[in-house]
C-alpha positions, 0 to 999 in steps of 0.5 A: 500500500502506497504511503502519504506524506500527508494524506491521511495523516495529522498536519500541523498547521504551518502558522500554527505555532505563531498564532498560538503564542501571539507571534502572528502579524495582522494587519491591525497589528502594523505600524509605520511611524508616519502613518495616517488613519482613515474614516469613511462618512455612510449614507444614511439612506438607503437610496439618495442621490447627492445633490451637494457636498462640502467638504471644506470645512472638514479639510480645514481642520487641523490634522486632517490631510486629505478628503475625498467625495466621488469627484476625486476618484476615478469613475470606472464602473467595476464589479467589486464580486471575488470572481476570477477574471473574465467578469461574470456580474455586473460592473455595477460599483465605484470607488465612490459614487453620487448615486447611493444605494444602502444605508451604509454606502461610502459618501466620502473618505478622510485621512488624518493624523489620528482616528478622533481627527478623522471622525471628528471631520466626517461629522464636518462634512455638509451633504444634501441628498434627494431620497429616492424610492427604496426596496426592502423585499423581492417582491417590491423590487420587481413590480411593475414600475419600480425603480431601477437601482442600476440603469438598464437592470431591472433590478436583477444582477442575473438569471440562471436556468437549467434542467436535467433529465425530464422533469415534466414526464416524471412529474406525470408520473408522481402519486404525490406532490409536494409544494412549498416555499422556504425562506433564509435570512441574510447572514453576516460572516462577522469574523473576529478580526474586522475588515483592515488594509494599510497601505503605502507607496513604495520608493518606486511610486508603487502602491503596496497593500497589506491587507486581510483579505482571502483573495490577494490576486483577485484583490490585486487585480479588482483594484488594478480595474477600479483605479486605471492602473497596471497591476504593475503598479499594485504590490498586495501582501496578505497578512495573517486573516483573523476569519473570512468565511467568503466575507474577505474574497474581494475589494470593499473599501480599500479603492477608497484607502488606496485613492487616500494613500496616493492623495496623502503620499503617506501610509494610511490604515483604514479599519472598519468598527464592529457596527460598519462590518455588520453593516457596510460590508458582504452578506449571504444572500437571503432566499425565497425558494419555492418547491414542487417534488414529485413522489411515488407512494412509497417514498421515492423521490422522482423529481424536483422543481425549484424557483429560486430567488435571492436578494443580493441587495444594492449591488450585485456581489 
């Protein structure tokens, strides 16, 4: 019998021992010695339009080094969804946007010398928005006449169909049916570690990213897009990952701490609070399924026929 190195037997794991004794690097754990702290200002609508901001005031104050809205980034629609390249969802998102589609939604970015000054300048920033119509079911966001969150979509992100086998004649030949609906909950990740990216120019002018992310190619590769830069330009270093369950396989605001680095020309550390995780960051989609199952009388199953809706919300990771 062929024998394994590791198949079949009990690995330790490679970081084991540093995580054990408290040796492991995070990236909440890293400092540099000119390092700027970021914060990021929420719409508190779940569908606005910007109608006027100003961030005068809050550049003014003392110790704030940079501010920034959607007119300092640049406009290119991404899809911020941790696939690997080509895209398969809808280039639906920017780094900062007019158009707002959750409460929770970036309006604009401040890097200062300390996390007080940051909040501190958020609280300065005068916004005006017209509130348009939300939707806060599946129902409502496909009725006849609803608005459309992204222009040209209708409100879906995508549709998939597919059939094995001929469902239709087993059906016919079923002695019972069963049909039913089912319902699941949006579910957060809510790892331990939250969501934290430092970043840094290098002396070559290139944008060096620590970050806690599970996917550092597609990271590096969605915020090359984002940017209108070469991937040549973005270094990505995945530190120690404090929990990710799927939540940290793709770009959620560190465009906007890349965009305040390169504005600052210092490091900058953007870290989310426990509440902005939960709230601003991803979810698993929650579900409406209905069900129609065909059976003989003894039990066995002959065929199923399953609709299945999911809400993925404002935008379609």
């Amino acid at each position: 019998m062929k024998k394994y190195n590791v198949v079949g037997k009990s690995v330790p794991r490679i970081d084991a021992w540093a995580k054990a004794t408290g040796a492991a690097k995070y990236v909440g754990d890293m400092q540099r010695s000119d390092m700027l702290h970021a914060k990021i200002l929420h719409s508190p609508l779940a569908h606005a339009w910007i109608r006027r901001i100003d961030v005068s005031r809050a550049a003014a104050l003392p110790g704030v080094r940079a501010v920034i809205t959607y007119m300092d980034v640049p406009q290119i629609p991404f899809t911020t969804c941790g696939h690997p390249y080509p895209f398969d969802t809808p280039k639906d998102s920017l780094i900062l946007s007019r158009h707002l589609r959750y409460v929770g939604d970036p309006v604009a970015a401040v890097a200062a010398d300390t996390q007080e000054i940051a909040l501190n300048a958020l609280e300065l920033i005068e916004v005006e928005y017209e509130e348009l119509p939300a939707y806060f079911t599946i129902d409502a966001a496909l009725a006849e006449g609803a608005v459309e969150l992204h222009e040209g979509l209708k409100n879906l992100a995508g549709e998939n169909e597919f059939e094995i086998g001929d469902v239709e004649g087993a059906m016919a030949q079923a002695d019972v049916i069963i049909e039913d609906t089912v319902e699941t909950p949006i579910v957060t990740h809510s790892p331990i570690e939250p969501h934290v990216s430092l970043i840094e120019l290098d002396e070559q002018g290139r944008l060096v990213c620590y970050l806690s992310t599970q996917v550092p190619s597609i990271m590096r590769e969605r915020l090359a897009y984002a940017l209108g830069m070469r991937m040549g330009q973005i270094r990505v270093v995945k530190g120690h990952v404090g929990g990710g369950f799927g939540g940290k396989q793709e770009p959620i605001f560190e465009p906007i701490n890349a965009v305040l680095t390169m504005k600052t020309g210092k490091p900058v550390r953007l870290e989310l609070t426990r509440e902005e995780c939960l709230a601003c960051t991803r979810t698993r989609h929650s579900a409406r399924i209905h069900m129609r199952t065909g059976l003989t009388r003894d039990g066995k199953m002959l065929a199923r026929i399953m609709d299945i809706d999911q809400n993925t919300g404002a935008y379609s990771s």
